[in-house]
mmCIF file as gemmi writes it, N, C-alpha and C atoms, coordinates in Angstrom:
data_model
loop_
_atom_site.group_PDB
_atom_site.id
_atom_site.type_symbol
_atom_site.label_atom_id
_atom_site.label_alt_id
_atom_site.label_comp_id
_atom_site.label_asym_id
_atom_site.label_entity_id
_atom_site.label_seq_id
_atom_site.pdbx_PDB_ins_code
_atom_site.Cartn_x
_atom_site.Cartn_y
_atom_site.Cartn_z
_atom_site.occupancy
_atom_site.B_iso_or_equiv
_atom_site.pdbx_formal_charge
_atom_site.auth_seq_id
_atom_site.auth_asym_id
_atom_site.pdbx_PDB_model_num
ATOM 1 N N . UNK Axp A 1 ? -1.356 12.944 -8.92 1 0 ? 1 A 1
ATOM 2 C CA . UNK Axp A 1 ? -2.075 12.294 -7.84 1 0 ? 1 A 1
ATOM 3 C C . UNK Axp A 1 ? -1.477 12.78 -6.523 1 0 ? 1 A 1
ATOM 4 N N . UNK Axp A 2 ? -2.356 13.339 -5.67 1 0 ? 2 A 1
ATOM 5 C CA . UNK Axp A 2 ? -1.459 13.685 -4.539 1 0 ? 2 A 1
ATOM 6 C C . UNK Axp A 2 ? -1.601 12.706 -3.33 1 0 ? 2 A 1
ATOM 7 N N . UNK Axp A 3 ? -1.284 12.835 -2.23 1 0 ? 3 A 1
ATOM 8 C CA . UNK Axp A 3 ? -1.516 11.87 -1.224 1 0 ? 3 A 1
ATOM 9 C C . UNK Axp A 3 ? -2.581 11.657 -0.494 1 0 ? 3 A 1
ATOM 10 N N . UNK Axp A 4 ? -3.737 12.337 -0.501 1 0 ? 4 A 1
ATOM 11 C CA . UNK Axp A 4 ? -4.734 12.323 -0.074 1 0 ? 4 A 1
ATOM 12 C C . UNK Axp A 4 ? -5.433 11.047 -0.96 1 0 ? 4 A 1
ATOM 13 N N . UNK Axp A 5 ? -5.172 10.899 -2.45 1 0 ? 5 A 1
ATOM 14 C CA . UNK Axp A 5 ? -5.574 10.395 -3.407 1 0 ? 5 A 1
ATOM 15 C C . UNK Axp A 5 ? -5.047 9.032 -3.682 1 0 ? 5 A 1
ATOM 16 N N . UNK Axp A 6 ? -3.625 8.916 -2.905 1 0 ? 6 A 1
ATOM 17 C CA . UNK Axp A 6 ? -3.061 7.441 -3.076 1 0 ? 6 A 1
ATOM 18 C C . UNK Axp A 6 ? -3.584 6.482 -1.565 1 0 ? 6 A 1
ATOM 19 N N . UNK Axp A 7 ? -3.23 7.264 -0.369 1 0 ? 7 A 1
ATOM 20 C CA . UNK Axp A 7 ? -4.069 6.983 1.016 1 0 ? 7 A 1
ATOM 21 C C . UNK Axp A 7 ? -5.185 5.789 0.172 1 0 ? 7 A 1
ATOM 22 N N . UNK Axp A 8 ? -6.272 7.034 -0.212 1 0 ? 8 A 1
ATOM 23 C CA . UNK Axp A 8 ? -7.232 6.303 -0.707 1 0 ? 8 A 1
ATOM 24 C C . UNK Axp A 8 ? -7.636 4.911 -1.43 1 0 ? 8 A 1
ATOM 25 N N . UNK Axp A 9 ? -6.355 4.649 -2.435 1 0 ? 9 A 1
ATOM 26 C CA . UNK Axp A 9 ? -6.059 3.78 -3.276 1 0 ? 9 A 1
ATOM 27 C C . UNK Axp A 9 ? -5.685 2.532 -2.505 1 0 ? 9 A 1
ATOM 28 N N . UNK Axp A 10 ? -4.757 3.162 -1.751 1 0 ? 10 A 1
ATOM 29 C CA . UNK Axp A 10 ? -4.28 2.208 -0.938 1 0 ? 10 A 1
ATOM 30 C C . UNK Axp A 10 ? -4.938 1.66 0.15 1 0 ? 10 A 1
ATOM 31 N N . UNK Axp A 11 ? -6.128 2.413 0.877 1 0 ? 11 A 1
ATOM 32 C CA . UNK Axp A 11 ? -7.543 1.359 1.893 1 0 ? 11 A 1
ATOM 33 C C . UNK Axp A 11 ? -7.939 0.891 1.221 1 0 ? 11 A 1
ATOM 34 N N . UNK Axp A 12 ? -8.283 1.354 -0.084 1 0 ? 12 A 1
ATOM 35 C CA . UNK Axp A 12 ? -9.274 0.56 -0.931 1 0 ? 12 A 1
ATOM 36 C C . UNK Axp A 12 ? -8.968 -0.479 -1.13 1 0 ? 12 A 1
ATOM 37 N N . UNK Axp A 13 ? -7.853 -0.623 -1.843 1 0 ? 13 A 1
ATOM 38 C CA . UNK Axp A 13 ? -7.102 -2.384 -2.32 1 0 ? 13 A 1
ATOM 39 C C . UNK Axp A 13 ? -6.876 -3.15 -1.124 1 0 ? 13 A 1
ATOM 40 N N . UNK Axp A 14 ? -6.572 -2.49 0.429 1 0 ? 14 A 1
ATOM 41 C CA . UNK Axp A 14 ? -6.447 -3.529 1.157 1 0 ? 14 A 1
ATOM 42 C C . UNK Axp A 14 ? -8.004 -4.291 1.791 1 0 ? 14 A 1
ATOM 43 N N . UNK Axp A 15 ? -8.956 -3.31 1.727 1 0 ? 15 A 1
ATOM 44 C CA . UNK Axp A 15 ? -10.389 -3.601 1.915 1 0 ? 15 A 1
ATOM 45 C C . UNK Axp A 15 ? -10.874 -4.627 0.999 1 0 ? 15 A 1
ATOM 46 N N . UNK Axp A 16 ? -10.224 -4.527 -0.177 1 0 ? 16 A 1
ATOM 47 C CA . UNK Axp A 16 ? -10.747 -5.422 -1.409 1 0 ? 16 A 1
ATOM 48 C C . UNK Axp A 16 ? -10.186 -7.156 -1.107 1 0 ? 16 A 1
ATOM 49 N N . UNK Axp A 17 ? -8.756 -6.784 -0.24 1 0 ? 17 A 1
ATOM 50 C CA . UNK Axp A 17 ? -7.608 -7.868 -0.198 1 0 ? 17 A 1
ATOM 51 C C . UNK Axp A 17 ? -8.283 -8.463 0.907 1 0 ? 17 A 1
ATOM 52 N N . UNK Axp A 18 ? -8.43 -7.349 2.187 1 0 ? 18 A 1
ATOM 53 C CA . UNK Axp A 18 ? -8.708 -7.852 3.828 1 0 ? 18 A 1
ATOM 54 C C . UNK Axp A 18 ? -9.883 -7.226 4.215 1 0 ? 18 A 1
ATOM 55 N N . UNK Axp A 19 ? -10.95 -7.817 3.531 1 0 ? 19 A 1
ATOM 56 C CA . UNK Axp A 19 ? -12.594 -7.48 3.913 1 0 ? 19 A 1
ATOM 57 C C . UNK Axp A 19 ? -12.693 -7.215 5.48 1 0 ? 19 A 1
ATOM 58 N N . UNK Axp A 20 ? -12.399 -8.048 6.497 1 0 ? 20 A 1
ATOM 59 C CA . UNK Axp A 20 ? -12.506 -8.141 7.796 1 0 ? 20 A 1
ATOM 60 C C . UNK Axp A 20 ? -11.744 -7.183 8.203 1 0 ? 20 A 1
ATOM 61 N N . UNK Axp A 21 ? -11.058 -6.183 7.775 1 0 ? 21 A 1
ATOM 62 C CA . UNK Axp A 21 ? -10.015 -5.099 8.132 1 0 ? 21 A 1
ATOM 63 C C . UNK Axp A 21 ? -10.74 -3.502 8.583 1 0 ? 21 A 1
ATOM 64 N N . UNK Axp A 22 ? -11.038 -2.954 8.991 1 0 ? 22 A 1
ATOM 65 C CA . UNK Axp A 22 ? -11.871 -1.72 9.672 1 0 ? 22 A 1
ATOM 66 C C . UNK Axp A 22 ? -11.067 -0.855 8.866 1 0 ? 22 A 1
ATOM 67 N N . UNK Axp A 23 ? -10.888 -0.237 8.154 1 0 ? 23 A 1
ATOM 68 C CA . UNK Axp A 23 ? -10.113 0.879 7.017 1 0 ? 23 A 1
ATOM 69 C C . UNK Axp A 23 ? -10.391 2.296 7.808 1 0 ? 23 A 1
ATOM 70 N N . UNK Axp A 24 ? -11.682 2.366 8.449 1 0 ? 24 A 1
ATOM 71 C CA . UNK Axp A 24 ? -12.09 3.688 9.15 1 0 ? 24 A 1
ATOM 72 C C . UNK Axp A 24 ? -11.052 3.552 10.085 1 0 ? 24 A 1
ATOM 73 N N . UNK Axp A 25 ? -10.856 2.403 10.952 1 0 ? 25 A 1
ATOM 74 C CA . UNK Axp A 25 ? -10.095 2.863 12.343 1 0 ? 25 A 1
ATOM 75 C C . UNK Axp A 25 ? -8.558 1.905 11.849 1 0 ? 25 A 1
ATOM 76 N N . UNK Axp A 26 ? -8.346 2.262 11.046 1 0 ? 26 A 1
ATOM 77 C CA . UNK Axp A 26 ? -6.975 1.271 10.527 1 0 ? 26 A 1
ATOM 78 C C . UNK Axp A 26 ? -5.505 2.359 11.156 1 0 ? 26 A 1
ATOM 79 N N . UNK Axp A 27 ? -4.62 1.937 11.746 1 0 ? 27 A 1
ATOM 80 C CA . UNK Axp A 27 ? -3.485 2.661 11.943 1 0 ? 27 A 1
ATOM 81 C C . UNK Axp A 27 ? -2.647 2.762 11.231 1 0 ? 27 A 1
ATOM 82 N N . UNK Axp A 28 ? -2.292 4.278 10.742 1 0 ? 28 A 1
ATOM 83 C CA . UNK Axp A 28 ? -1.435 4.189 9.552 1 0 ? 28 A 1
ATOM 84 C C . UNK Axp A 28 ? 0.018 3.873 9.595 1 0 ? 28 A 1
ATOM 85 N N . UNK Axp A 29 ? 1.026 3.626 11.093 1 0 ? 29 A 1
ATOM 86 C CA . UNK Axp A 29 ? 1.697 3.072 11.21 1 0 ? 29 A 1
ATOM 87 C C . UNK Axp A 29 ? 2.06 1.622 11.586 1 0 ? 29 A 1
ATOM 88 N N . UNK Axp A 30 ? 0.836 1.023 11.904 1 0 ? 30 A 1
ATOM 89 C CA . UNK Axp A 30 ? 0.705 -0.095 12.587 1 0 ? 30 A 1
ATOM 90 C C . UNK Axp A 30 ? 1.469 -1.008 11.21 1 0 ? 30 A 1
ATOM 91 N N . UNK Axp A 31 ? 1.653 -2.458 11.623 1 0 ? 31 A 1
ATOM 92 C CA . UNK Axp A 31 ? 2.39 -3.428 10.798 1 0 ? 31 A 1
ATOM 93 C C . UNK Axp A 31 ? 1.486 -3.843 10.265 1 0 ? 31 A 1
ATOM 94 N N . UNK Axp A 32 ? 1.102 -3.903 8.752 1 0 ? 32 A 1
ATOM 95 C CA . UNK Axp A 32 ? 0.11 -4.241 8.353 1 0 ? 32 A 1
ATOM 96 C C . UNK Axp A 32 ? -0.025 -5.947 8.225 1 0 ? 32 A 1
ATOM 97 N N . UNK Axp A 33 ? 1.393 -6.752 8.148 1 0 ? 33 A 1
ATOM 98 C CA . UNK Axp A 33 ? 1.261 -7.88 8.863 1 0 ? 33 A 1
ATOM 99 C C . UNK Axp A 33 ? 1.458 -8.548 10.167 1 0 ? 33 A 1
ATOM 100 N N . UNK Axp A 34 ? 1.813 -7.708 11.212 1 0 ? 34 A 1
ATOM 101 C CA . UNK Axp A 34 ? 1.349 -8.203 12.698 1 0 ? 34 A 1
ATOM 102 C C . UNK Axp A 34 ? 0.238 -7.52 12.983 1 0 ? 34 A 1
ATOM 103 N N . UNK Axp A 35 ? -0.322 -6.551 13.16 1 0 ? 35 A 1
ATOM 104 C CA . UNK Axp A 35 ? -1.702 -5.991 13.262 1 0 ? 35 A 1
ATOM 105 C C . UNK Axp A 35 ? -2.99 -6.161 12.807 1 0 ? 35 A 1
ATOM 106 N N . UNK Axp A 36 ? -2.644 -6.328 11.602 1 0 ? 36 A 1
ATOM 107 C CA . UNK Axp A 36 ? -3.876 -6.596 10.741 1 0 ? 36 A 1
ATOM 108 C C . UNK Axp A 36 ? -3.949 -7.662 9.815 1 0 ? 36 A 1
ATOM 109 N N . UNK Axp A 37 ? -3.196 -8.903 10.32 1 0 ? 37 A 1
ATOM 110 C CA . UNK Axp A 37 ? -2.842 -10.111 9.785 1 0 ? 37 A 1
ATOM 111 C C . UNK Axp A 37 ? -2.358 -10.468 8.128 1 0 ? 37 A 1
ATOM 112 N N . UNK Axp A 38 ? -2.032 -9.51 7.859 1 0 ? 38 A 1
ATOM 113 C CA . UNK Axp A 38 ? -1.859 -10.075 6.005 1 0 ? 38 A 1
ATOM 114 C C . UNK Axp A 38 ? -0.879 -10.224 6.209 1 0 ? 38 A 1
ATOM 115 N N . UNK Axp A 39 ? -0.776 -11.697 4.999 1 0 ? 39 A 1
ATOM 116 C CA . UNK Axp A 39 ? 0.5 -12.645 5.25 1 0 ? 39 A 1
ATOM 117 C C . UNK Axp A 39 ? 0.765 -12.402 4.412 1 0 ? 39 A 1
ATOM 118 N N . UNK Axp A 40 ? 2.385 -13.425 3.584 1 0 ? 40 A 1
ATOM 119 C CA . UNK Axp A 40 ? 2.752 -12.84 2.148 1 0 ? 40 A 1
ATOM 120 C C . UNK Axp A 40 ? 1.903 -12.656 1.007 1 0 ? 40 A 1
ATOM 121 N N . UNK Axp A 41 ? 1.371 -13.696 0.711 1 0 ? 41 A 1
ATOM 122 C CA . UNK Axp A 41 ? 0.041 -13.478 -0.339 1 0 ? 41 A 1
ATOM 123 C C . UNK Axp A 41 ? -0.581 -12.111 -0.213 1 0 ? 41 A 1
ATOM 124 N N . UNK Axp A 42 ? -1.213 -12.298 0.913 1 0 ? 42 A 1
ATOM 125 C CA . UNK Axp A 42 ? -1.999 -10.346 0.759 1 0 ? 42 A 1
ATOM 126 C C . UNK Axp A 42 ? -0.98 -9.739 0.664 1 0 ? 42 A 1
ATOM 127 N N . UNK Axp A 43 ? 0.076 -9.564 0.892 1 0 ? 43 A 1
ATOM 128 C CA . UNK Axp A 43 ? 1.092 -8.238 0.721 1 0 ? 43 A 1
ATOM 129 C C . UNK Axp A 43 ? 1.388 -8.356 -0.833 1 0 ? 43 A 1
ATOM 130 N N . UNK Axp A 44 ? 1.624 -9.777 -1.597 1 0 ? 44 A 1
ATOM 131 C CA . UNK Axp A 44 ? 1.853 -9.528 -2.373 1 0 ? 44 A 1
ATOM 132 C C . UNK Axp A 44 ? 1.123 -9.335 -3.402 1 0 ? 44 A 1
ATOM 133 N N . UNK Axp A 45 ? -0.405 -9.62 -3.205 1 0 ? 45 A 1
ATOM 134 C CA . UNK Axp A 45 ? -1.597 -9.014 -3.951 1 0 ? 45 A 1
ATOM 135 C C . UNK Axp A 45 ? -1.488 -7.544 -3.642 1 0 ? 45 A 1
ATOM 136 N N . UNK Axp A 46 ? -1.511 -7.215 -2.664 1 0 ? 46 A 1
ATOM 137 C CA . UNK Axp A 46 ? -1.581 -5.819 -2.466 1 0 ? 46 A 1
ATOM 138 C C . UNK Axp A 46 ? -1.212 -5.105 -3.431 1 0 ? 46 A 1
ATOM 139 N N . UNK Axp A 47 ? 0.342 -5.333 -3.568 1 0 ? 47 A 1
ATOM 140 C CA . UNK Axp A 47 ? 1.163 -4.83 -4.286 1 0 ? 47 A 1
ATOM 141 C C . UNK Axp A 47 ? 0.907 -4.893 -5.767 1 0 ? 47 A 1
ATOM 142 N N . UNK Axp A 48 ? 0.356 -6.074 -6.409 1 0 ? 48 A 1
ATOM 143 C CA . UNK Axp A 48 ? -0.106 -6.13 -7.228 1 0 ? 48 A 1
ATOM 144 C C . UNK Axp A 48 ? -0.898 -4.843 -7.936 1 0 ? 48 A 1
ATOM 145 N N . UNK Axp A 49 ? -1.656 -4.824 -6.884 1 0 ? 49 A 1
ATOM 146 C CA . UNK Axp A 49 ? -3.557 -4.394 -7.228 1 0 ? 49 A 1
ATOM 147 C C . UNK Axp A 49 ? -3.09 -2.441 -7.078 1 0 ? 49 A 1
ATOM 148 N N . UNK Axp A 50 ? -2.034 -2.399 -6.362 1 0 ? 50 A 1
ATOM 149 C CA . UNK Axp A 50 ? -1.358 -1.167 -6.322 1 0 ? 50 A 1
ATOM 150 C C . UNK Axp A 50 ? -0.703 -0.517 -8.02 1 0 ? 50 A 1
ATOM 151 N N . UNK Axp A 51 ? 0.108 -1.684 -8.12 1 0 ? 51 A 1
ATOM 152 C CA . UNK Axp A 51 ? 0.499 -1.613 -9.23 1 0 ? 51 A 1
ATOM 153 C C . UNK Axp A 51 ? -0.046 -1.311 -10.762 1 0 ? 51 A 1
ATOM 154 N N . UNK Axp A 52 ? -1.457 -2.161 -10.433 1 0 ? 52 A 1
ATOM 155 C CA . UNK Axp A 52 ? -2.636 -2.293 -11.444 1 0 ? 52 A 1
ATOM 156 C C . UNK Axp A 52 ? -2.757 -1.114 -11.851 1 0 ? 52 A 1
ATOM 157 N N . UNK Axp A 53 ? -3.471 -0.185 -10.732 1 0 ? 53 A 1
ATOM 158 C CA . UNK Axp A 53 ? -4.267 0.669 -10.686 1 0 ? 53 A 1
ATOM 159 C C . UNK Axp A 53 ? -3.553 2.04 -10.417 1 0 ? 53 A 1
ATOM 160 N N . UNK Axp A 54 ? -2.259 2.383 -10.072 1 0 ? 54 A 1
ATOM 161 C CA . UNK Axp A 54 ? -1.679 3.129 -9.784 1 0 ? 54 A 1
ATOM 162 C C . UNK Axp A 54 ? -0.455 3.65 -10.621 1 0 ? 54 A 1
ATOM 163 N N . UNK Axp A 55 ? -0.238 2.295 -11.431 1 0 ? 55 A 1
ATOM 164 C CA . UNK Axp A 55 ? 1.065 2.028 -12.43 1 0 ? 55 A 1
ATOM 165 C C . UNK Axp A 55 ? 2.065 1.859 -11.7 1 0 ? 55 A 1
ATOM 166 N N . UNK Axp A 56 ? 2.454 1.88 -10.107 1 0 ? 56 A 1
ATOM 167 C CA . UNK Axp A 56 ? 3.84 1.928 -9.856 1 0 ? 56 A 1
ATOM 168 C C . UNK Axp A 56 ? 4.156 0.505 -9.704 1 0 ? 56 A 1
ATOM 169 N N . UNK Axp A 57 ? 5.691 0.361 -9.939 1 0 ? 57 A 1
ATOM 170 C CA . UNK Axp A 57 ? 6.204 -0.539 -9.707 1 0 ? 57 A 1
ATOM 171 C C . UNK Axp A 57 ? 6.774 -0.967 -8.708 1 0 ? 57 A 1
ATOM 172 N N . UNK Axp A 58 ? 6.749 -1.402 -7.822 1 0 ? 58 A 1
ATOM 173 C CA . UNK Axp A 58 ? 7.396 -1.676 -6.413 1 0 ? 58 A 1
ATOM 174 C C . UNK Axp A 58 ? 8.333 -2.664 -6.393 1 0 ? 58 A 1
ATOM 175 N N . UNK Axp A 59 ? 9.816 -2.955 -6.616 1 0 ? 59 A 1
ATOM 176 C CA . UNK Axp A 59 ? 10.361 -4.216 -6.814 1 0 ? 59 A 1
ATOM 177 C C . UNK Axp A 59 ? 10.483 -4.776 -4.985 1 0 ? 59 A 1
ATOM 178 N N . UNK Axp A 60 ? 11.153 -5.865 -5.401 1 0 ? 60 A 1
ATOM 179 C CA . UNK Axp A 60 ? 10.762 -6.838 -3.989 1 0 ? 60 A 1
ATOM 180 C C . UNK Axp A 60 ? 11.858 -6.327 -3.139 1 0 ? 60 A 1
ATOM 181 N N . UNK Axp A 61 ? 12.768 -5.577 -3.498 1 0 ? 61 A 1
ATOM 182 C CA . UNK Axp A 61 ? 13.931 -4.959 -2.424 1 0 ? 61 A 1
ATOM 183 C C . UNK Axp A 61 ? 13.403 -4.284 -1.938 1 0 ? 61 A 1
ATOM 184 N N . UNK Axp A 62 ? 12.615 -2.969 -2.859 1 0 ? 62 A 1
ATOM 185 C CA . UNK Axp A 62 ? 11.876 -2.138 -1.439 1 0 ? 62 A 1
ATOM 186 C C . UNK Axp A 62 ? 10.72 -2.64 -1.172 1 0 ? 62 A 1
ATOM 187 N N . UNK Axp A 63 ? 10.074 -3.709 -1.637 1 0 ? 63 A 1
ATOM 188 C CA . UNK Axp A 63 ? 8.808 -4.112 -1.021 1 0 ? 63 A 1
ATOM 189 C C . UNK Axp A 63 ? 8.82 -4.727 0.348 1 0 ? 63 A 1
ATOM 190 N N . UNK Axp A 64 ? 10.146 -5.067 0.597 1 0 ? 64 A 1
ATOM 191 C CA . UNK Axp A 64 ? 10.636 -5.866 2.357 1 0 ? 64 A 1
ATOM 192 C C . UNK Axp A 64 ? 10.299 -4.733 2.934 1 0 ? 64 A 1
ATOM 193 N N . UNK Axp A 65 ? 10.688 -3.461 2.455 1 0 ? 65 A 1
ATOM 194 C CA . UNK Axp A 65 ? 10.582 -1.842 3.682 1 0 ? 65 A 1
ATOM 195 C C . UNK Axp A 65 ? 9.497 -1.82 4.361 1 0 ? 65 A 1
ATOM 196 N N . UNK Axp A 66 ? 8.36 -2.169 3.56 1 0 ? 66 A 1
ATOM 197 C CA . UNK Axp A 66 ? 7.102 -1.281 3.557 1 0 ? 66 A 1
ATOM 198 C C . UNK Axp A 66 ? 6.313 -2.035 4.081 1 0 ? 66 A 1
ATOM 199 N N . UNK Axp A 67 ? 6.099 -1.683 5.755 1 0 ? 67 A 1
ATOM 200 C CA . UNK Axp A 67 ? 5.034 -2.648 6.292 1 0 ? 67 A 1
ATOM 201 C C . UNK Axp A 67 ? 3.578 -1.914 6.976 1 0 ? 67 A 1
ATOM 202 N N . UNK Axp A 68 ? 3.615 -0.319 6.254 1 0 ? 68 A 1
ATOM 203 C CA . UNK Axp A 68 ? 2.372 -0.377 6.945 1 0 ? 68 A 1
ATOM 204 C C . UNK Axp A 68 ? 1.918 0.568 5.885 1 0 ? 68 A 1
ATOM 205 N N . UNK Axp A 69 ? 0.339 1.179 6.338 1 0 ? 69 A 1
ATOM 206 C CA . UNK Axp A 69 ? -0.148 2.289 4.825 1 0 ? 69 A 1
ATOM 207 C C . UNK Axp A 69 ? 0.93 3.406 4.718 1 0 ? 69 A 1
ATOM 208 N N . UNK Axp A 70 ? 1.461 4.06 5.828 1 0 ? 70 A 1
ATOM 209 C CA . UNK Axp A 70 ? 2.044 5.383 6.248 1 0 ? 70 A 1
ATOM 210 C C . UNK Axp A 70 ? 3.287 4.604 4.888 1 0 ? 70 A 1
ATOM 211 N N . UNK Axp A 71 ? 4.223 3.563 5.464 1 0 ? 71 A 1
ATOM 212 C CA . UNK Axp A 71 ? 5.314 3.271 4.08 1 0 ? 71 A 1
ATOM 213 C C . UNK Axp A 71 ? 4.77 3.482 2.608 1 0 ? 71 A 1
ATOM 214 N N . UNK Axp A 72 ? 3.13 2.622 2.748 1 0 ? 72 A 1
ATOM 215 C CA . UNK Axp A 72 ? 3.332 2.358 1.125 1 0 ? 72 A 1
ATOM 216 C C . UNK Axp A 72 ? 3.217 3.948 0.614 1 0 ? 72 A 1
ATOM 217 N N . UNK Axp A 73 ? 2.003 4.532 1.275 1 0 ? 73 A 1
ATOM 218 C CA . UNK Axp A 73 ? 1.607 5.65 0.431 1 0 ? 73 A 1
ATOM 219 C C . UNK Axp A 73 ? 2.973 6.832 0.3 1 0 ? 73 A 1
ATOM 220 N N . UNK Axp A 74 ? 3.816 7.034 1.284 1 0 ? 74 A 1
ATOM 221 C CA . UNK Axp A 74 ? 5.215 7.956 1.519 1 0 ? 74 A 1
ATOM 222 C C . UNK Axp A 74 ? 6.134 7.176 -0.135 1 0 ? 74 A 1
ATOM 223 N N . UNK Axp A 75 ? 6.313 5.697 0.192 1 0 ? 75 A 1
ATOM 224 C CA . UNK Axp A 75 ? 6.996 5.432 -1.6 1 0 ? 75 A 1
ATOM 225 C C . UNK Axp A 75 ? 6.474 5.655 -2.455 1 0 ? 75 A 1
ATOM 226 N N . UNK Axp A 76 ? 4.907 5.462 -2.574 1 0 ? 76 A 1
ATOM 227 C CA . UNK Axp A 76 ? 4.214 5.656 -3.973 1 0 ? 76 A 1
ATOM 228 C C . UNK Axp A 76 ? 4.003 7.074 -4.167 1 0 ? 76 A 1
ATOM 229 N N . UNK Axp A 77 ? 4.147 7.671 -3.248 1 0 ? 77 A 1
ATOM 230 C CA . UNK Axp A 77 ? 3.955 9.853 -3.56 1 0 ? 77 A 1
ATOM 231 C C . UNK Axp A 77 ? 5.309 10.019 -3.649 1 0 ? 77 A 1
ATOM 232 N N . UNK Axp A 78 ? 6.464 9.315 -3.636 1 0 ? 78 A 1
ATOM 233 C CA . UNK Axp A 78 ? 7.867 9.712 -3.865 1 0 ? 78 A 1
ATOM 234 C C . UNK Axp A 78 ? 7.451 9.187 -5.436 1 0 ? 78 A 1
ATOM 235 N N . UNK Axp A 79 ? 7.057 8.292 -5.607 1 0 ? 79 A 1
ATOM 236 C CA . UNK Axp A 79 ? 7.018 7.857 -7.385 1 0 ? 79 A 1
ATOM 237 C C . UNK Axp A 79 ? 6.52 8.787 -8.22 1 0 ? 79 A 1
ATOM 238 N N . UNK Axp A 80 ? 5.878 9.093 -7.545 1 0 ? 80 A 1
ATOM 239 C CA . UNK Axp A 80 ? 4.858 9.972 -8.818 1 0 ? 80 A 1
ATOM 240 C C . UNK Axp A 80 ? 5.197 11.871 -8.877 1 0 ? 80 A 1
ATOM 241 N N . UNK Axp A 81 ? 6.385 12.183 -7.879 1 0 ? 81 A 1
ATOM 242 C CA . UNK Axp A 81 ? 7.292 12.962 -8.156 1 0 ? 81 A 1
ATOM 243 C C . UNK Axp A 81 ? 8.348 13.168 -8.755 1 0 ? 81 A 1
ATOM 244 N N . UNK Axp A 82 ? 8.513 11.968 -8.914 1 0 ? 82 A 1
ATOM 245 C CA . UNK Axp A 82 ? 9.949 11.498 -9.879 1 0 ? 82 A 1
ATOM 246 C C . UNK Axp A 82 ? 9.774 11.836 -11.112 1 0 ? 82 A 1
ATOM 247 N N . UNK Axp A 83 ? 10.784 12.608 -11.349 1 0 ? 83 A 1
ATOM 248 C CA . UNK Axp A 83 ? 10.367 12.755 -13.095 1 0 ? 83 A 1
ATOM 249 C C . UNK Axp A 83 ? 10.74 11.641 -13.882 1 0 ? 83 A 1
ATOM 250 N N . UNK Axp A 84 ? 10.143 11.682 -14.935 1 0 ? 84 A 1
ATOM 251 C CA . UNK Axp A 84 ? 10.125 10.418 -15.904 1 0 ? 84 A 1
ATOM 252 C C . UNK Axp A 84 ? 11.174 10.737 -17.147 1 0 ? 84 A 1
ATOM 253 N N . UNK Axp A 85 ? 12.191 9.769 -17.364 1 0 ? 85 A 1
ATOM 254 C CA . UNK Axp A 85 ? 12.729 9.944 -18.491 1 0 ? 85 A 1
ATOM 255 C C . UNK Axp A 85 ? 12.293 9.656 -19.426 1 0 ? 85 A 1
């Protein structure tokens, strides 16, 4: 999966999470909870629905890091380079 392909994954689930959210004009550094209002619940659905559909696992230490698309999609394209034991 490359990053063009997780990006994707990742508007999608928040569009699914935050209907009222503009995904076309969304900033990929902006705080995705001061900017675009998702509180813990949406972050932690997010993460969920990421997880679902993506397989990665995000534990809650690095899930504090990651507050905007530019974080999630940069950890989840580090995951899926990682080789697997």
């Amino acid at each position: 999966m490359n990053r063009t392909d997780i990006r994707a994954a990742v508007l999608d689930e928040i569009s699914s999470i935050a209907p009222d959210i503009e995904i076309d004009s969304i900033d990929e550094h902006a705080s995705l909870r001061e900017e675009y209002d998702l509180d813990s619940m949406d972050a932690l659905n997010l993460l969920l629905a990421l997880h679902t559909r993506l397989g990665v696992n995000i534990p809650d230490s690095d899930a504090v890091r990651l507050h905007s698309v530019a974080d999630l999609v940069d950890y989840i394209e580090k995951r899926f380079r990682q080789p697997t034991d």
